[in-house]
VEXTORTI-242559 format. One record per residue (C-alpha): x, y, z; residue in three letters. Coordinates in pm, whole numbers, padded with zeros to 5 digits, always signed. Example, Ala and Ser with C-alpha at 12.3 -4.5 7.8 and 13.67 -1.06 7.14 Angstrom:
2
+01230-00450+00780ala+01367-00106+00714ser
END
This chain:
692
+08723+06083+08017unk+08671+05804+08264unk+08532+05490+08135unk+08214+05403+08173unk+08056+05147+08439unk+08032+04878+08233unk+08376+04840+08122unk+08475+04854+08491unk+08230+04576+08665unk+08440+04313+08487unk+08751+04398+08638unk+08634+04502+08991unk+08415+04151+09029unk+08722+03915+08868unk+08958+04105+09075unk+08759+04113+09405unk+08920+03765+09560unk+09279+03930+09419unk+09223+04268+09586unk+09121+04085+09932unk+09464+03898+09903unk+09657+04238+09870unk+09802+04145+09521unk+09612+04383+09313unk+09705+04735+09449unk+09962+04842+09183unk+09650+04837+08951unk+09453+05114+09119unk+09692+05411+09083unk+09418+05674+09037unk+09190+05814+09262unk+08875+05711+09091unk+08988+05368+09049unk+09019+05354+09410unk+08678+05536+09446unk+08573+05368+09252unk+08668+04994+09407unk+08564+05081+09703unk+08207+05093+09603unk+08224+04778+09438unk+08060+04463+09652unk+08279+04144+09585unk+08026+03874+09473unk+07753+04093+09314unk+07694+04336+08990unk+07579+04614+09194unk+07776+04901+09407unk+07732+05120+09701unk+07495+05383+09700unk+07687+05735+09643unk+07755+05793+10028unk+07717+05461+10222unk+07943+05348+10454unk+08236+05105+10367unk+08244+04828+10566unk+08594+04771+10742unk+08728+04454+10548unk+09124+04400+10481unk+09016+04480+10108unk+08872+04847+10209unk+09165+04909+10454unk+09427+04817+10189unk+09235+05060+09920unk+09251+05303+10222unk+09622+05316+10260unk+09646+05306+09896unk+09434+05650+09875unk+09615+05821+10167unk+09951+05736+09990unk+09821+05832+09662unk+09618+06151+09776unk+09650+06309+10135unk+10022+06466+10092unk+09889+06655+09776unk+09546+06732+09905unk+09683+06908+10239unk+09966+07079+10033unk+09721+07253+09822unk+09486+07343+10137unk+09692+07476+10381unk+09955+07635+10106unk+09838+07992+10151unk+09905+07971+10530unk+10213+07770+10568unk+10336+07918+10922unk+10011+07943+11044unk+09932+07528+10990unk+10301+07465+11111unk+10163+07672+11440unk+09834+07473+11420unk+10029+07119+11399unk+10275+07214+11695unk+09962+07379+11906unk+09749+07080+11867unk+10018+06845+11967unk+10090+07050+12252unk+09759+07067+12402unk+09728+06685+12340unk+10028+06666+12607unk+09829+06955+12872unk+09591+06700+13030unk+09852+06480+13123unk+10049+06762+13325unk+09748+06890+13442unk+09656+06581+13630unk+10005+06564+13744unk+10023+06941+13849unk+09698+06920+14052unk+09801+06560+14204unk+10173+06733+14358unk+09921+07037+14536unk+09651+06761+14671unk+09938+06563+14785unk+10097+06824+14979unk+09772+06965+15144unk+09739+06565+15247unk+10131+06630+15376unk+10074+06902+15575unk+09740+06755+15761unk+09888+06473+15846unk+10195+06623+15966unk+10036+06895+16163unk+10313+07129+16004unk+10211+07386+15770unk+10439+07520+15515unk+10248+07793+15388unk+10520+07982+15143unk+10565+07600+14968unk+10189+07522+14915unk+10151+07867+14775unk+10410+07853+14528unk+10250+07503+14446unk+09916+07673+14419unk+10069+08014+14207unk+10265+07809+13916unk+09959+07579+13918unk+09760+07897+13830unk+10010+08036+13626unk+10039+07738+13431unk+09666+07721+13384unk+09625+08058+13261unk+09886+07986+12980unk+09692+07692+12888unk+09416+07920+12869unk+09604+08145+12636unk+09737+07918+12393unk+09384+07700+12372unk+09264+08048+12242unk+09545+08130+12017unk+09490+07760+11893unk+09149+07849+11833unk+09186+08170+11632unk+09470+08074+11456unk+09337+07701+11307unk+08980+07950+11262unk+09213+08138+11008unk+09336+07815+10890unk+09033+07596+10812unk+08850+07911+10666unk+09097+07932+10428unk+09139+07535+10352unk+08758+07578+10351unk+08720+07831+10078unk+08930+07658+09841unk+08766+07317+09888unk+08362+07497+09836unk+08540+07726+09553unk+08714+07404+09365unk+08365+07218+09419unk+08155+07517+09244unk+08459+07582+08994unk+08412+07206+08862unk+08053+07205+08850unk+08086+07513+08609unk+08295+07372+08380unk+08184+07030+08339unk+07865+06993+08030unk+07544+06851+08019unk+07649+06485+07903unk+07915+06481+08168unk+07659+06482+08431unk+07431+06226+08219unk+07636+05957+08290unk+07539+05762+08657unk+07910+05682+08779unk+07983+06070+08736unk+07714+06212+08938unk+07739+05956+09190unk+08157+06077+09182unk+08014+06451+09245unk+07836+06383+09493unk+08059+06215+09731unk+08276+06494+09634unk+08002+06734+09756unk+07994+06507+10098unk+08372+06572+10114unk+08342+06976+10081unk+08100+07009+10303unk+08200+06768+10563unk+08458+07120+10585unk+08161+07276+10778unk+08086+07031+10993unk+07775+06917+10756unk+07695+06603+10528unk+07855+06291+10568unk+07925+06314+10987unk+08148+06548+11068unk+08430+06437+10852unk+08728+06706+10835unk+09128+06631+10725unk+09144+06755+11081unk+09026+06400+11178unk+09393+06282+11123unk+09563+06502+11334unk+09301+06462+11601unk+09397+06106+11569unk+09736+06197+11634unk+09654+06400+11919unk+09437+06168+12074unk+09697+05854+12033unk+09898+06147+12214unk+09700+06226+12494unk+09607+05846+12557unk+09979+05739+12581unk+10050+06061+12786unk+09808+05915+13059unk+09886+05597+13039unk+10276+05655+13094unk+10156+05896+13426unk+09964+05557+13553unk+10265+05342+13517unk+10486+05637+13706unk+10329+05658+13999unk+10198+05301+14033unk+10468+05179+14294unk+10319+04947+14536unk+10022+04710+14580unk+09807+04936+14778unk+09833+05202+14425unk+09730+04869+14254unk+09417+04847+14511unk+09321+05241+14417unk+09376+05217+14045unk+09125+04922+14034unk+08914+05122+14241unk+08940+05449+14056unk+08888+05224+13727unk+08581+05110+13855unk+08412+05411+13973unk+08531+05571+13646unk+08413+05315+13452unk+08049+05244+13593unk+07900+05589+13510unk+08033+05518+13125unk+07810+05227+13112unk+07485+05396+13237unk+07254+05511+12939unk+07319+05888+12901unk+07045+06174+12837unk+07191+06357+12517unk+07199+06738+12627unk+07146+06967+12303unk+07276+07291+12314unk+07099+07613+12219unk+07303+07781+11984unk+07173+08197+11907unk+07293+08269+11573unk+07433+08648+11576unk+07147+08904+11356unk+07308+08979+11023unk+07275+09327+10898unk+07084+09371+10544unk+07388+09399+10303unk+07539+09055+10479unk+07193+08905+10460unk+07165+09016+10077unk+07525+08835+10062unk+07432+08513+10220unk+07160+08493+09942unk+07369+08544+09689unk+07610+08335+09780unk+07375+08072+09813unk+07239+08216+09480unk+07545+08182+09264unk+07594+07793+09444unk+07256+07713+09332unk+07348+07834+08990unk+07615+07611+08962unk+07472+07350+09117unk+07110+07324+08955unk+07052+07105+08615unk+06817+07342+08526unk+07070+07595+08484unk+07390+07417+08314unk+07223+07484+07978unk+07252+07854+07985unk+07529+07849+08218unk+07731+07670+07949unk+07554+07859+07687unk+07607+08213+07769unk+07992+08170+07930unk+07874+08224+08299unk+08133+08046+08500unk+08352+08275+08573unk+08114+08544+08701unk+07960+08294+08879unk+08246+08215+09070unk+08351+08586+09118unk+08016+08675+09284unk+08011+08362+09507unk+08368+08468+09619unk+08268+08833+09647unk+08012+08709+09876unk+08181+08431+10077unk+08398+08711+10179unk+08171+08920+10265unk+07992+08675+10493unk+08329+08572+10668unk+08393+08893+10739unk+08140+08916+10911unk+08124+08624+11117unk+08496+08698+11230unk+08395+09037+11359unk+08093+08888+11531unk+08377+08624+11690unk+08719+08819+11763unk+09013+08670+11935unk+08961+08685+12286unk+09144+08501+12590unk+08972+08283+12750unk+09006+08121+13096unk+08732+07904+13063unk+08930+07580+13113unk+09154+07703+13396unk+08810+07762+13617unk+08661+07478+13526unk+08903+07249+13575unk+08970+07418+13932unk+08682+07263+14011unk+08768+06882+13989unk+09077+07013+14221unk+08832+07147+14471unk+08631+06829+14438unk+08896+06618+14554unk+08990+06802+14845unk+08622+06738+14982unk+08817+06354+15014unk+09096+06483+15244unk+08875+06383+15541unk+08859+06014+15410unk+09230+05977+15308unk+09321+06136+15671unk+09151+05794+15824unk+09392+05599+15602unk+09702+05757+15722unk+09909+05382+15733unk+09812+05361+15400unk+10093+05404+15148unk+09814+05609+14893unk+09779+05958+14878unk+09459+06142+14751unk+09692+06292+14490unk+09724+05964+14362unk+09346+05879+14369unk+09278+06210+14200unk+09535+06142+13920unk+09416+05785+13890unk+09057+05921+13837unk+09110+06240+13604unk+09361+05966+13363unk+09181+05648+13392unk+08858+05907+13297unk+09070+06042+13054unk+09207+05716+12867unk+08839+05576+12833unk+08651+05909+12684unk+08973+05968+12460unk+08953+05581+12360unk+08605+05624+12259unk+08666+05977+12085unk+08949+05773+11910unk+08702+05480+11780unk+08457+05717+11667unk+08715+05971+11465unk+08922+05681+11272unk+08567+05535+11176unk+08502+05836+11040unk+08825+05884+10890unk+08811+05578+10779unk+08503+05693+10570unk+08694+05996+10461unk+08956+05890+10299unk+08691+05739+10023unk+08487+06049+09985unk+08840+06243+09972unk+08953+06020+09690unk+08617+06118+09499unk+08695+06489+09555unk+08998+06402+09411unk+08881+06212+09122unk+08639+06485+09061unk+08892+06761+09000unk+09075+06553+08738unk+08749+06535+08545unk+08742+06661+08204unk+08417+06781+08003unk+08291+06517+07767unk+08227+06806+07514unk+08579+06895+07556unk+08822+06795+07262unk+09169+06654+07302unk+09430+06991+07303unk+09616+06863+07023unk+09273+06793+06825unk+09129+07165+06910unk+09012+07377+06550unk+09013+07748+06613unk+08656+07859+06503unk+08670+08110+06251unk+08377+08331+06098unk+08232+08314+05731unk+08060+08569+05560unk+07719+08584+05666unk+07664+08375+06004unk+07776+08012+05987unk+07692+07723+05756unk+07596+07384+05906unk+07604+07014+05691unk+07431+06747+05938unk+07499+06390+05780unk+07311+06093+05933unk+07326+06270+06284unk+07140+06011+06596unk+07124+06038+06939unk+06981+05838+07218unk+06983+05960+07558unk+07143+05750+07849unk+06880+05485+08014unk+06627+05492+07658unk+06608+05242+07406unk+06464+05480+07162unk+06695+05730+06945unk+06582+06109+06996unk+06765+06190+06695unk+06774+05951+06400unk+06961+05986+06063unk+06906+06366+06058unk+07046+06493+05747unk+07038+06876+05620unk+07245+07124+05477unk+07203+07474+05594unk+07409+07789+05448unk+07578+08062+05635unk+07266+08376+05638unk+06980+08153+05583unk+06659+08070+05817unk+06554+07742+05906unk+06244+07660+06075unk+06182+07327+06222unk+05831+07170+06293unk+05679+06876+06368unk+05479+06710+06624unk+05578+06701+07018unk+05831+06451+07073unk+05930+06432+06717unk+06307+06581+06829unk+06363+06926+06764unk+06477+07064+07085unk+06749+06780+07100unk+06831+06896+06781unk+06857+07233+06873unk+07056+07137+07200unk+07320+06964+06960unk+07354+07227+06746unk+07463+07436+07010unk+07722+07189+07152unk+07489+07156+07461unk+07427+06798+07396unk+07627+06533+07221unk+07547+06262+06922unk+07609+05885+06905unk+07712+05883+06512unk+07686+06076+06232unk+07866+06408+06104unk+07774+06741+06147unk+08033+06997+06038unk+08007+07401+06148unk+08208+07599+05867unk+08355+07344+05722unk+08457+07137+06049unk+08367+06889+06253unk+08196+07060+06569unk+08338+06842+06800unk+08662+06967+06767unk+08600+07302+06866unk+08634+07404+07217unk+08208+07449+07330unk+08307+07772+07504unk+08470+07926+07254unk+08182+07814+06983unk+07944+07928+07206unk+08097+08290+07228unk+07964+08331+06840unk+07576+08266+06868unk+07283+08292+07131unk+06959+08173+07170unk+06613+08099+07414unk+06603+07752+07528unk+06243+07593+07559unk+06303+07542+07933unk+06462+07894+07931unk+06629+07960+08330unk+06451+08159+08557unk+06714+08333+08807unk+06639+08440+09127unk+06790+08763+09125unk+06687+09101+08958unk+06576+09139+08626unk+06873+09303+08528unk+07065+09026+08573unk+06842+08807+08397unk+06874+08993+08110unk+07273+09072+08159unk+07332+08723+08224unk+07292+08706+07795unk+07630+08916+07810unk+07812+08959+08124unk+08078+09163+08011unk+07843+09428+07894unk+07570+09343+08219unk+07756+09684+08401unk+07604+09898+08083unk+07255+10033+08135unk+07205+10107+07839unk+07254+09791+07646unk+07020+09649+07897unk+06760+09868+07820unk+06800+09849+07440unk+06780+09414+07497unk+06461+09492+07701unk+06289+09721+07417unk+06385+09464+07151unk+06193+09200+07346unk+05912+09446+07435unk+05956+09385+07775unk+05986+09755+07881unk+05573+09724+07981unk+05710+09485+08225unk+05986+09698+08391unk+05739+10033+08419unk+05475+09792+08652unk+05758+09684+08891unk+05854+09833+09211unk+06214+09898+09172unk+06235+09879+08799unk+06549+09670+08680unk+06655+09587+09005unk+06302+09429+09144unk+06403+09053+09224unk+06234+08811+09003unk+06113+08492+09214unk+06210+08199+09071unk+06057+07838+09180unk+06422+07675+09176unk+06521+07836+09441unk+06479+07843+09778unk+06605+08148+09930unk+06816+08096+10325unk+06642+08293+10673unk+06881+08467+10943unk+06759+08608+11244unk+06742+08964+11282unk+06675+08976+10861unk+06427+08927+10646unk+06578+08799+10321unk+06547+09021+10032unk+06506+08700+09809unk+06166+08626+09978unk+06077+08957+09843unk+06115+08812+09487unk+05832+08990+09270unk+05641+08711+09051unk+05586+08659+08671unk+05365+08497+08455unk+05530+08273+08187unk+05467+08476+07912unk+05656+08785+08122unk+05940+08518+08204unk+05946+08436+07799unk+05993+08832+07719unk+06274+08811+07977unk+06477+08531+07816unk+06422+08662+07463unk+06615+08989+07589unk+06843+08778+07728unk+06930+08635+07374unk+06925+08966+07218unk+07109+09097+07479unk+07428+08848+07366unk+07279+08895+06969unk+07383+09263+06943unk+07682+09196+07015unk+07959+09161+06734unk+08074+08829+06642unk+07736+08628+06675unk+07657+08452+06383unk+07391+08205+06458unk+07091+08266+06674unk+06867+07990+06768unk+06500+08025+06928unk+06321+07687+07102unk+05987+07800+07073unk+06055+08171+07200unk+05694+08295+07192unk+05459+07992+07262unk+05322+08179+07576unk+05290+08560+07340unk+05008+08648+07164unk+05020+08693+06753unk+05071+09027+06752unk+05380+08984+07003unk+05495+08652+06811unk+05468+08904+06478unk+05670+09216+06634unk+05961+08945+06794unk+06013+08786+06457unk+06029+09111+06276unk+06310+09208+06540unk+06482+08827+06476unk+06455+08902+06095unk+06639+09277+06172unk+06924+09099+06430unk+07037+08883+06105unk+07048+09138+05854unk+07290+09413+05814unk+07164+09774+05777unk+07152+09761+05408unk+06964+09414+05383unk+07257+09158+05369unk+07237+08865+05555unk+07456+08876+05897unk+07354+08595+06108unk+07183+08230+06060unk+06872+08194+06227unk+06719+07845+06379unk+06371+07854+06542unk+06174+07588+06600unk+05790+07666+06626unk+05406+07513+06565unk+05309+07881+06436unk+05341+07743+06061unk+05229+08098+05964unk+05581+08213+06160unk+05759+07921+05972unk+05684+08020+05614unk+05890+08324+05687unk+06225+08046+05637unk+06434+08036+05387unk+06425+07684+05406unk+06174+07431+05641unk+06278+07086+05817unk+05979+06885+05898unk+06083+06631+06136unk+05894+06309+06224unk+05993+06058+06494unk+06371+06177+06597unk+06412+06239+06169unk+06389+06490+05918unk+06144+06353+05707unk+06102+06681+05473unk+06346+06960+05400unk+06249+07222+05183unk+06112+07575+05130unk+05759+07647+05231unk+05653+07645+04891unk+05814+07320+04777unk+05693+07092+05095unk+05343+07219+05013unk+05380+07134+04645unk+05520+06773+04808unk+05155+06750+04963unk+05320+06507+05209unk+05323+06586+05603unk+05409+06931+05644unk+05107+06979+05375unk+04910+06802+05607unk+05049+06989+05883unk+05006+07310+05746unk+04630+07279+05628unk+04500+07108+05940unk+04664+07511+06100unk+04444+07739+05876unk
END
């Protein structure tokens, strides 16, 4: 795991004056220490905001290089791998276009040249100009033809670089926990690395794209090109006199304040079924993306389905946009840039008057079309290494971010295989505490208990007394500062979280509310068995939530609204996720308590755990789901099969426990059966006659 911000301040603010004197760079070898330095501002505690702009100082350019030498050759290796010909096609195209304008200019200057010839001479070589005019038209139209191959093919390209870079992105926020994303430096790492993925489309942090080095390239390309065709055909001081001219008149309109023209860009109508998977695409990103979600997400093994349907969906979605845009030739360029040609032969008239000069219009024309040329490119050139400049820090956080490792996670070589016991699990808590990041106060503090594999345990207390952080560390969801607590005999921390959480269930008190249909909201508790009607229907009924499906319009697959979720417009659809059909919360609860027994029938669960599962259910429905909790831990013939946690202020539900933890202020202050805390007359006493 990386360390923490405190432990790095010291070293980034003694080693500031070091860095800026280029001694220091052998010490930053990884991408996040480089990320991470960049941030830092010499002379003071604090750092950049997550996506501000670096200044250009000798310090940031030296972490720069250091990050393209570290990261670039990697990073564009693992992009472009599944298209190798194709990106050595899009490297030689782009360089050869970068070369075009330059022979262009030249091209068009030979044909003006000659008309000027032939006017002044009074002799007109017809067969010559048209051959002049025929390659130049030739030569346009292949222009034309490889700008649209070039085009299509780095279309294919950056689709593909761009699917791995948004698929990587949602693939790490899957897998990394709840405390990962706790800590500041990390989140502010994630989301520079969400700048970076996006910048793919265009969006976020500028445009930034790893395109922005080659169109350096190409525009160093194109600039020297010009220049060079300047130099060639500068020959006398009268070409000297049109140059400065040409420069002028080129350069006066540049410094004129310019109306910014927006373009009006129709998006193409998507049908229904690539509407529906635009939603869920956005659907499953939201999912992976959303803190209200990495609970369950964790919880119920969702990553990999999540990134299956987002992939499903992507696909289906560039499908579609590729049909919408097929390869086609266009000669765009080759008739617009006819038209500068025509343009300057409205000057033949002037250059005729200045026959004893030693200019030709060809020469004014070139001069124009590269001097125009070298100044846009030279601005185009500023603005993309700026931006490149900024890149190369958001690309080492991308980087960084994939080398992240779950805090939950143990070491490989410290990993314990979880293995059942006979009758659900047993769990020994010894002086357990937990304070979560930015309080002073402990949520958890010295929590002690001993609870044995089949029993019950109830937990009460006051609000804000502990017990869902309790229940969140139980179920490897959230971490503890010190203490013990051992699962079957082990230390919990040393099992891998997704393989412990494979063996029990459970309804969180801020329980996720998915925008999709309600049988995924209930499958979601088992994925592998969401495909099964059946089981789904049997999870419903066990929650009594089968009221609920008869008074919706499509049954199981009605779309639940959800208020975390925003669902996306396209013309010529109406989404079918603003369709979503609302619930009340006590509807919602029935839904996540199928959820739970939809994963708690299946074999190999042996600890179930319910954060105040019926608060929003009347007693009679409170009575009939506990009945059903009491019949998911028992075998047929009455043994016990599973260990059961709830926490509840329904006393009357929590005398049904085998045994009852009373906490008070983050601790267990009374641990007992119902009958002994009552004989203790202390707080649960108290508790307990202040109910009835």
């Amino acid at each position: 795991m990386m360390n923490p911000l405190h432990s790095y301040l010291p070293l980034l603010l003694s080693s500031s004056s070091i860095l800026q004197q280029g001694k220091c760079e052998d010490r930053l070898d990884s991408a996040y220490d480089i990320w991470l330095a960049s941030r830092a501002m010499p002379g003071s505690k604090d750092l950049l905001i997550p996506g501000a702009v670096r200044p250009l100082t000798i310090r940031n350019a030296r972490l720069a290089y250091r990050s393209i030498q570290n990261n670039t050759f990697g990073l564009l290796k693992r992009l472009y791998s599944g298209h190798p010909n194709r990106t050595v096609c899009m490297l030689a195209a782009q360089l050869a276009r970068s070369l075009i304008p330059a022979f262009r200019g030249y091209s068009q200057a030979l044909i003006i040249d000659e008309i000027q010839l032939q006017f002044s001479s009074e002799s007109f070589n017809w067969p010559r100009l048209l051959r002049l005019t025929g390659s130049e038209l030739v030569r346009r139209y292949l222009e034309s033809i490889l700008d649209s191959y070039a085009i299509h093919n780095e279309g294919i390209v950056m689709d593909h670089a761009k699917f791995l870079v948004e698929y990587q992105q949602l693939q790490q926020r899957v897998r990394l926990d709840c405390p990962t994303f706790t800590d500041p430096l990390m989140r502010d790492l994630l989301h520079e690395s969400d700048l970076f993925a996006r910048s793919f489309s265009g969006g976020g942090f500028g445009s930034l794209s790893p395109m922005d080095f080659l169109q350096i390239l190409s525009l160093t390309i194109e600039i020297v090109s010009h220049l060079f065709l300047i130099l060639s055909v500068t020959r006398s001081y009268t070409h000297i006199y049109v140059l400065l001219l040409s420069l002028c008149s080129t350069f006066f309109p540049l410094v004129l304040p310019q109306s910014i023209l927006s373009q009006t860009h129709i998006d193409s109508p998507f049908t229904p079924r690539e509407a529906h998977a635009a939603n869920r695409r956005e659907r499953m990103r939201n999912m992976a993306f959303s803190d209200i979600y990495r609970p369950e997400v964790q919880l119920f093994g969702l990553q990999e389905w999540i990134l299956s349907n987002w992939a499903s969906a992507w696909k289906t979605v560039h499908e579609s946009e590729v049909t919408q845009q097929p390869w086609q030739l266009s000669f765009t360029t080759g008739i617009i840039t006819l038209s500068d040609f025509f343009r300057a032969i409205q000057n033949v008239p002037f250059l005729l008057l200045l026959q004893s000069s030693s200019a030709t219009l060809g020469s004014l024309s070139l001069y124009r079309s590269s001097i125009h040329s070298v100044i846009y490119n030279s601005r185009s050139l500023a603005t993309t290494t700026r931006m490149a400049f900024q890149s190369v820090f958001l690309m080492a956080a991308w980087c960084a971010s994939t080398e992240l490792k779950p805090k939950l996670q143990p070491e490989h070589q410290d990993k314990v295989r979880y293995k059942s016991v006979l009758g659900g699990i047993s769990i020994q808590a010894r002086e357990l505490s937990y304070t979560y990041p930015g309080c002073r106060e402990p949520a958890l503090k010295d929590v002690s208990f001993t609870l044995h594999a089949g029993e019950t345990l109830a937990i009460v207390g006051y609000n804000g007394s502990g017990k869902s952080t309790l229940a969140k560390v139980l179920l490897r969801i959230d971490d503890f500062d010190k203490g013990e607590l051992m699962v079957n005999g082990h230390d919990l921390r040393l099992y891998d979280p997704s393989e412990y959480h494979q063996h029990l269930s459970a309804v969180l008190q801020g329980f996720s509310r998915f925008n999709s249909t309600l049988r995924e909201n209930v499958g979601v508790g088992s994925v592998v068995n969401m495909d099964s009607k059946d089981i789904i229907e049997n999870a419903v009924n066990l929650a009594r939530a089968d009221g609920i499906v008869k008074t919706l319009p499509q049954g199981l697959q009605t779309i639940l609204e959800s208020p975390a979720f925003e669902p996306v417009s396209y013309v010529g659809c109406v989404p079918a996720a603003s369709q979503g059909h609302g619930l009340s919360m006590g509807e919602w609860q029935r839904i996540a308590i199928a959820r739970a027994f939809m994963r708690a029938t299946n074999p190999g669960i042996d600890l179930l755990v319910f954060d105040e599962p019926t608060s929003s259910l009347d007693a009679k429905a409170q009575s009939e789901i506990f009945d059903t909790i009491h019949k998911l831990s028992r075998y047929p013939d009455g043994n016990r099969r599973r260990t059961v946690i709830f926490i509840t202020h329904q006393l009357s539900i929590a005398r049904r426990a085998d045994r009852i933890a009373m906490m008070e202020s983050g601790t267990i202050s009374e641990f007992g059966s119902h009958d002994q805390l009552l004989a203790q007359n202390g707080s649960y006493a108290t508790l307990y006659k202040q109910s009835i």
